[in-house]
C-alpha positions in Angstrom: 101.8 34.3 65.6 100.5 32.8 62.6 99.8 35.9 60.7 103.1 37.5 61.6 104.8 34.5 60.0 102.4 34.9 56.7 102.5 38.8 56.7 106.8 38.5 57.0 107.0 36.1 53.9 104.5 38.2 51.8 106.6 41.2 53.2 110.1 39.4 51.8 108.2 38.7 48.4 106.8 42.3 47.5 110.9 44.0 48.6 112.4 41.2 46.6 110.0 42.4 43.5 110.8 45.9 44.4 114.4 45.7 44.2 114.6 43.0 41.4 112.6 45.9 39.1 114.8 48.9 41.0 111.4 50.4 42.2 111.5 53.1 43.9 108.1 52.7 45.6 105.1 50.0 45.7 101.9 52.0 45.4 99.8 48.9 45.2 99.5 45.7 46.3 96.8 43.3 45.3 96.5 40.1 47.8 93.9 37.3 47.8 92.9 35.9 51.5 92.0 32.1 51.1 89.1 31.1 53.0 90.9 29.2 55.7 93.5 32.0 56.1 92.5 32.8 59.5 92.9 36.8 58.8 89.7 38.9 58.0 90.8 41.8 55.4 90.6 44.6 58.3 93.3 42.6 60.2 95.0 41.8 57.5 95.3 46.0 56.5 96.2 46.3 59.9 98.9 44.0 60.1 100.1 45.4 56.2 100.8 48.9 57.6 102.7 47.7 60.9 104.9 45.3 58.7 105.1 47.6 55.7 106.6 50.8 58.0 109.9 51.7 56.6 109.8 49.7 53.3 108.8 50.6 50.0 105.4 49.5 50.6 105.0 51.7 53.1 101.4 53.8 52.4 100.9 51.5 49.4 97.3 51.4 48.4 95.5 47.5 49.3 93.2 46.0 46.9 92.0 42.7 49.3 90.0 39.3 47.6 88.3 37.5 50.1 87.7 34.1 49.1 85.1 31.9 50.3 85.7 28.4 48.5 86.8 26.2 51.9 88.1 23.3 49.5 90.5 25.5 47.0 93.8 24.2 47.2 94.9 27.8 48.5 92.3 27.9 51.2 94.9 28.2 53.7 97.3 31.0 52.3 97.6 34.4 51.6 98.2 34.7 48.0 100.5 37.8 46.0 98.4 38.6 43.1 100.0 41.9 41.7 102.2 44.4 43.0 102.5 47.7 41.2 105.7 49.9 41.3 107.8 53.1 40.6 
């Protein structure tokens, strides 16, 4: 449950970049895992492409950072580095 609750507010941040620049489609997405995120990179791809069918970021390419630093103040969450449109 906790990832679905990450992966759906990641999900409402990349469509509210998409419509706010009148894409047309995200073709990438660049996300940083913190180290306490609970969510390996495969999972996290996996759960992308459930969440992402029907959207604009549907198909859009990953580009995954995995951290490793256990005392960042982001160690917990799943951080929106870059999202690239058309």
């Amino acid at each position: 449950m906790h990832e679905f609750s990450l992966m759906a507010d990641l999900m409402k941040k990349i469509e509210k970049i998409a419509k706010e620049q009148d894409a047309e489609k995200v073709i990438k997405v660049n996300v940083k895992l913190g180290a306490l995120s609970h969510i390996s990179a495969e999972h996290f791809k996996e759960h992308f492409i459930h969440v992402s069918k029907g959207t604009k970021s549907e198909n859009a390419v990953l580009e995954i950072e995995e951290a490793t630093d256990m005392s960042a103040s982001d160690a917990q969450d799943i951080l929106l580095q870059s999202v690239e449109i058309i």
